[in-house]
C-alpha positions in Angstrom: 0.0 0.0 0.0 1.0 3.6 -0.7 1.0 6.6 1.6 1.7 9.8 0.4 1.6 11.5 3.0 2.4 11.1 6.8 -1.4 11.1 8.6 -0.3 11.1 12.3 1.4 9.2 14.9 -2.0 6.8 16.0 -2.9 6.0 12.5 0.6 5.4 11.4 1.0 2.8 14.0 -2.3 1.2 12.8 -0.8 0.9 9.9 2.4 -0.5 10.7 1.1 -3.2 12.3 -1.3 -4.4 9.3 -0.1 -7.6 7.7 1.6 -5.5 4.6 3.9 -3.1 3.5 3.5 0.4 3.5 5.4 2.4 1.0 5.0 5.9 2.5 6.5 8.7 0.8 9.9 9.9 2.3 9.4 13.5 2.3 7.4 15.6 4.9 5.5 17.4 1.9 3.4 16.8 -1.2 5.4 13.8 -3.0 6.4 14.3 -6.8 3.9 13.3 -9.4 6.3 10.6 -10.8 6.4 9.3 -7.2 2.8 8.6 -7.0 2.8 7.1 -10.7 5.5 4.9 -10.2 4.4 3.3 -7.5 0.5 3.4 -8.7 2.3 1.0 -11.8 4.2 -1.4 -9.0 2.1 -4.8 -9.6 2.8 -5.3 -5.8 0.8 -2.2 -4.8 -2.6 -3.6 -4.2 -4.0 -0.3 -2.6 -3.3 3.3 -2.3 -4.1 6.2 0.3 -3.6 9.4 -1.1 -4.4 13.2 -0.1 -6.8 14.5 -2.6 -6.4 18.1 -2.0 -2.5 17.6 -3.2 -1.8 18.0 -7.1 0.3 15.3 -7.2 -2.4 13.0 -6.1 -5.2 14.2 -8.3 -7.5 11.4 -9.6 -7.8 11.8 -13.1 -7.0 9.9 -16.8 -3.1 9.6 -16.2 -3.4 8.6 -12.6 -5.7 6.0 -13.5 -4.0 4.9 -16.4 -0.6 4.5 -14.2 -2.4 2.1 -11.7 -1.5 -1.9 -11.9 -4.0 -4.4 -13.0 -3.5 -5.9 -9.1 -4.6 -2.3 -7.5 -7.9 -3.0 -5.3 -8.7 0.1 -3.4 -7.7 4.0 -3.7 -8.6 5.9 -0.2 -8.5 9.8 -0.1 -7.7 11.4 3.1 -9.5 14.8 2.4 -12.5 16.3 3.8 -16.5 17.1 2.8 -18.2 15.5 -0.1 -17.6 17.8 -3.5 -14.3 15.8 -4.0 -15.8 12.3 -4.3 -14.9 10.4 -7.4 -16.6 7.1 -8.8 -15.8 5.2 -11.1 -17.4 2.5 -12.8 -15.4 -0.3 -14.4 
């Protein structure tokens, strides 16, 4: 699973102790865009929590196109309801 971003001490450690492994952007800041697409493309990467308000982790046609045929589940961290995306496959 991806992380871009940090999203706090108790949640971390939530995460850390789920049965996979997190890939959690190494910068304290809004990851590269080529960050979040390479590791969208990793067949390993099975899900992905991303912070919709940044720019580099904007849902849209090259984002989707980057994720793996394995990906299961994208997860915003973001707040309200005018930022909702769904998509039908």
């Amino acid at each position: 699973m991806i992380r871009t971003r940090h999203v706090g001490d108790d949640a971390m450690k939530i995460l850390e102790d789920a049965p996979f492994e997190i890939i959690l952007n190494p910068e304290n800041a809004q990851p590269q865009r080529e960050w979040v697409l390479k590791h969208l493309a990793d067949p390993e990467v099975l899900g992905a929590c991303i912070m919709h308000s940044q720019p580099s982790d904007k849902v849209d046609k090259e984002f989707l196109d980057a994720c793996n045929p394995n990906l299961k589940v994208i997860s915003t961290f973001s707040v309200g309801y005018g930022k909702s995306v769904f998509i039908q496959f």
